[in-house]
N, C-alpha and C positions, 0 to 999 in steps of 0.2 A: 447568069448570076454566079459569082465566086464561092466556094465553100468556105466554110470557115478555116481550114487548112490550109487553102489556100493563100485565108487573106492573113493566116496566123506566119506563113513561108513570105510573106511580101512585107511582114512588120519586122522578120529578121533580117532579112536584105536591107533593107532603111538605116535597123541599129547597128550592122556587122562591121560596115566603115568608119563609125566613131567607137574609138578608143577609148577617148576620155570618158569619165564621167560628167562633167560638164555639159557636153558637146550634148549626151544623151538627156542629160533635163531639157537641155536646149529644146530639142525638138520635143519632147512631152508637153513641154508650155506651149510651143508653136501648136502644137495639136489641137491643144487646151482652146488654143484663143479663135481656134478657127471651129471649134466647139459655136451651135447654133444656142442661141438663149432661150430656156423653154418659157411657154407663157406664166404671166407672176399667181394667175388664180390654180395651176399645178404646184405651186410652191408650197403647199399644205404640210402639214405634221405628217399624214398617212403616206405621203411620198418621200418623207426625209430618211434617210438611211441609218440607224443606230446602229453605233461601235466606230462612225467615222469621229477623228476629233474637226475637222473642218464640216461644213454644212454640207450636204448633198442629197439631192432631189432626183428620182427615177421612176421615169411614167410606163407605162408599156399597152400598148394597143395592138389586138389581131387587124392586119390588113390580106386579107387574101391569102389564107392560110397561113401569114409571118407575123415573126412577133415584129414590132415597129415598138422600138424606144425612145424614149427622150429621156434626156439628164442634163443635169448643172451644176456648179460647185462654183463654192465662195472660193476657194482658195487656190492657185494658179497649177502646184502640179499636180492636187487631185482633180480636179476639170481634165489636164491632160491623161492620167490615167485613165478618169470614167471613157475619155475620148475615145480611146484605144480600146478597151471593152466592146464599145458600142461598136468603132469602126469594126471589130471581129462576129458582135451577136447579133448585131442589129439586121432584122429584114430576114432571119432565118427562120426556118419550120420550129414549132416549140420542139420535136424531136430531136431535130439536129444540134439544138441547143444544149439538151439535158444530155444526149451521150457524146458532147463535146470535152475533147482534155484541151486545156488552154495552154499548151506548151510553151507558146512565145513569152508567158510570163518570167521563166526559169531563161530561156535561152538568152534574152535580149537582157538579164543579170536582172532585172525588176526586182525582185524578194530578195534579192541580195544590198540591196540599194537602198533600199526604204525603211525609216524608222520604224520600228512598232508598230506605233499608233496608225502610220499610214498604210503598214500592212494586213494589221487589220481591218484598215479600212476595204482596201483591194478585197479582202476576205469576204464580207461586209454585203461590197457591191455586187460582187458576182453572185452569191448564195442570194439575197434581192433577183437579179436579172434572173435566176434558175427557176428561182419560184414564181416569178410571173408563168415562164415558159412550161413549169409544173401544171398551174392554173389551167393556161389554154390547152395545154394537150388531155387536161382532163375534160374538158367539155363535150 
């Protein structure tokens, strides 16, 4: 199993040969859409994420000591953002989670890139995803 450093060093590899700005939503939507659809009866209020302006949904389950997420989005390059989250949080110890810096957000230009409102959304999601992994490590 990859650390999340690890998988945070293989999301900068991905973005470092596009240049463009373009090219990099590119592949956020491509992320996005290859995003798995959570089931519709998780779709609830208590899982929607407030402060995003698009819709998003984020579930989180212990599997075997990991947190196990699931998420969704209405709108094509937050799906790909949440994607990217997950492909780094998802399946990790809650500890690993909570003493995680998420570097690749800064390096691969992300908050440099993003409206406001989308940045706060990224804000949003991750403070969501920490507190799930808060939850479990308190039990």
């Amino acid at each position: 199993m990859q650390t999340i450093n690890e998988i945070q060093d293989e999301i900068i590899e991905e973005f470092s040969g596009l240049e463009d700005w373009l090219d990099r939503y590119e592949l956020i939507i491509e992320m996005g859409n290859s995003l798995e659809p959570i089931d519709e009866e998780k779709k609830t209020p208590q899982n929607i994420i407030e402060g995003c302006q698009s819709r998003v949904w984020i579930t989180a389950e212990m599997r075997d000591g990991r947190v196990h997420y699931e998420a969704e989005s209405d709108a094509i390059i937050v799906k790909g953002i949440v994607s990217l989250l997950l492909r780094v949080l998802n399946d990790q110890t809650p500890q690993a989670i909570l003493d995680s810096d998420l570097y690749f957000i800064k390096e691969i230009g992300l908050q440099d890139h993003l409206s406001p409102t989308r940045s706060n959304g990224l804000v949003s999601m991750l403070r969501q995803m920490r507190l799930f992994a808060a939850a479990f490590a308190a039990q």
